[in-house]
DRENTOR-72377 format. One record per residue (C-alpha): residue number from 0; residue in three letters; x, y, z. Coordinates in Angstrom, 2 decimals. Each point is the difference from the previous one (the first is absolute). Layout:
BEGIN
NODE:n:res:east:north:up
NODE:NUM:Ala:X:Y:Z $
...
//
This chain:
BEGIN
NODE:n:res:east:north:up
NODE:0:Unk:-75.59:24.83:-9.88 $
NODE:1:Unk:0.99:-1.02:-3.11 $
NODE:2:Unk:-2.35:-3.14:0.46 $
NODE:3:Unk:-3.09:2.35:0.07 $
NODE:4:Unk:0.96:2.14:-3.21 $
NODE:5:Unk:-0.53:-1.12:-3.44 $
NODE:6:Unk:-0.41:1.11:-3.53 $
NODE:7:Unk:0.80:4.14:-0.82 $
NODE:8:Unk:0.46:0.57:4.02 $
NODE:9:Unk:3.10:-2.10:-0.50 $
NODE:10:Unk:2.90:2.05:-1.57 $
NODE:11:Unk:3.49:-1.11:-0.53 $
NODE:12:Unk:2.83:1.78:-1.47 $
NODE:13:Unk:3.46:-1.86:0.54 $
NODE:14:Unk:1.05:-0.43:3.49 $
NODE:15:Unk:-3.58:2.01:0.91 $
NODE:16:Unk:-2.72:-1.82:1.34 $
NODE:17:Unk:-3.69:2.65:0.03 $
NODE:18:Unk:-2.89:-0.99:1.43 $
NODE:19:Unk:-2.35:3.33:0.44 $
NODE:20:Unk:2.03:2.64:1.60 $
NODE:21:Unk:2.84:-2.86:1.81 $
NODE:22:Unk:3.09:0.03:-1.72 $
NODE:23:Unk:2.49:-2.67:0.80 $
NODE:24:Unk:3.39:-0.58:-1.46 $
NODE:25:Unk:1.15:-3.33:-0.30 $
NODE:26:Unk:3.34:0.81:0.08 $
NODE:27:Unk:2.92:-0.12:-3.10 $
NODE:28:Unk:1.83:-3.26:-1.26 $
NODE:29:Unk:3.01:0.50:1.86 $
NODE:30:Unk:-1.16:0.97:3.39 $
NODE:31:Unk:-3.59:-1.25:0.78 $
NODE:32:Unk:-2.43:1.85:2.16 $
NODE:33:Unk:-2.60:-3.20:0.36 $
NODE:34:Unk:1.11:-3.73:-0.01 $
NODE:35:Unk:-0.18:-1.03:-3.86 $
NODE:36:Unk:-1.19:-3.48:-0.25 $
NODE:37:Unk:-3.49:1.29:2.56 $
NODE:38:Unk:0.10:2.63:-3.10 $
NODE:39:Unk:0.08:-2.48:-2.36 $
NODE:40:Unk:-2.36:-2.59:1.26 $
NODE:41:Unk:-3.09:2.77:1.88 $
NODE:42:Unk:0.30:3.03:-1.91 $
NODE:43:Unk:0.67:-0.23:-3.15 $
NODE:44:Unk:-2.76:-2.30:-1.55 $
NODE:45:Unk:-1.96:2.74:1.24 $
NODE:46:Unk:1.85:2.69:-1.98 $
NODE:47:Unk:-1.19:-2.09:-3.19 $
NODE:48:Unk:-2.97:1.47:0.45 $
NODE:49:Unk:0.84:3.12:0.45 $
NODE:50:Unk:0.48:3.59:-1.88 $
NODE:51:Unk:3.51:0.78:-1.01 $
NODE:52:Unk:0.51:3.86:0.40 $
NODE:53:Unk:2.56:2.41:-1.37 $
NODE:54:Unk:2.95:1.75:2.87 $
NODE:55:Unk:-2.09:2.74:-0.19 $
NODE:56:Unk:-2.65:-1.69:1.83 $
NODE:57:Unk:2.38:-0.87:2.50 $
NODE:58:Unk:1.64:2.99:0.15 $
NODE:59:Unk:-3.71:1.91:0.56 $
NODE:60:Unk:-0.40:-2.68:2.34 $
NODE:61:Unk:2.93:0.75:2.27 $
NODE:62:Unk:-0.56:3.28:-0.20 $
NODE:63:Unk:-3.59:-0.02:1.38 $
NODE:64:Unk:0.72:-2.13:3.08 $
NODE:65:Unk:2.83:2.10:0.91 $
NODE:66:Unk:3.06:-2.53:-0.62 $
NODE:67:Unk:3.24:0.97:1.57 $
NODE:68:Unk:1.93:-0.46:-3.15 $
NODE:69:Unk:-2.93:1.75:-2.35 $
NODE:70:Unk:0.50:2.95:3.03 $
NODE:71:Unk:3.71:-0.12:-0.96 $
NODE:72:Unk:-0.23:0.29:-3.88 $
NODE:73:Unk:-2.09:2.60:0.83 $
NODE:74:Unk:2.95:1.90:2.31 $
NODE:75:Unk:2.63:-1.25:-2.29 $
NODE:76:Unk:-1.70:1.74:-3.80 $
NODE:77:Unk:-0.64:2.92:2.10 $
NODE:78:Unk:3.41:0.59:0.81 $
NODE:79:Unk:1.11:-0.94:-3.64 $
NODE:80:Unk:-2.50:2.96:-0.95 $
NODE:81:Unk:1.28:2.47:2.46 $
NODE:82:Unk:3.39:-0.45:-1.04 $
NODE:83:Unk:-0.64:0.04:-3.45 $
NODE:84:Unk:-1.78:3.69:0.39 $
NODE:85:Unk:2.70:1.09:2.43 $
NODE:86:Unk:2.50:-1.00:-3.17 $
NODE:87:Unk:-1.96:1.58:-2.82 $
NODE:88:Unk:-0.17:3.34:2.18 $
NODE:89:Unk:3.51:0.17:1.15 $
NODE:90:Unk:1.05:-0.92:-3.82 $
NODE:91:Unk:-2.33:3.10:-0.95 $
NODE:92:Unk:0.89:2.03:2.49 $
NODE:93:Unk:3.38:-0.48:-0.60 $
NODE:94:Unk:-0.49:0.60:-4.10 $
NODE:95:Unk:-1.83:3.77:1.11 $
NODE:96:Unk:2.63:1.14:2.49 $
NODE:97:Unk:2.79:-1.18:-1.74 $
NODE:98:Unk:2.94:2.24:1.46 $
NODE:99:Unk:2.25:2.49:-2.55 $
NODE:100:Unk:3.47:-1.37:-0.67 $
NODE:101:Unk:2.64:2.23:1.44 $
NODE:102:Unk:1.41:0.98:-3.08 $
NODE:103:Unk:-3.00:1.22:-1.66 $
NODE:104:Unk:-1.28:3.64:0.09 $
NODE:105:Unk:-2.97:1.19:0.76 $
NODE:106:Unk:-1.73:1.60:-2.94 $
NODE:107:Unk:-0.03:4.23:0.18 $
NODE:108:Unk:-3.85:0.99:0.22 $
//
């Protein structure tokens, strides 16, 4: 596919290959998701001639198609969020009904 796409419909960002709406990842250094020297020699003269994009691109990208791991960062800041309110409001809560120590007296009305 990457054959057919030239110019701005060709995105790259890192290990992030973008043709259109198709997102492929290329895989890291260390562990490889597509045989590097194919990389080397069929895809990546064609990159030269295409767009570099921010990781917000990607990110947006991801997101649109539904990705797995964009799904999970979704799940994962959600929690974060939750437990960050349920913190703040037992902190608060905690601050307002703050029990009286057993020595002190109540004041006479």
């Amino acid at each position: 596919m990457y054959h057919l796409a030239s110019g701005a419909r060709l995105q790259y960002r890192g290990p992030f290959l973008l043709i259109d709406d198709v997102v492929v990842f290329s895989g890291s250094a260390l562990l490889p998701a597509l045989d590097p020297t194919q990389l080397q020699q069929q895809v990546f003269a064609h990159i030269k001639t295409g767009v570099r994009v921010d990781y917000k691109t990607v990110i947006v990208k991801l997101l649109q198609s539904r990705h797995p791991l964009a799904q999970a960062g979704k799940v994962v800041t959600l929690c974060a969020s939750l437990a960050v309110c349920v913190l703040m409001l037992s902190v608060g809560l905690g601050k307002m009904f703050r029990p009286l120590r057993p020595d002190a007296t109540v004041p006479a009305q």
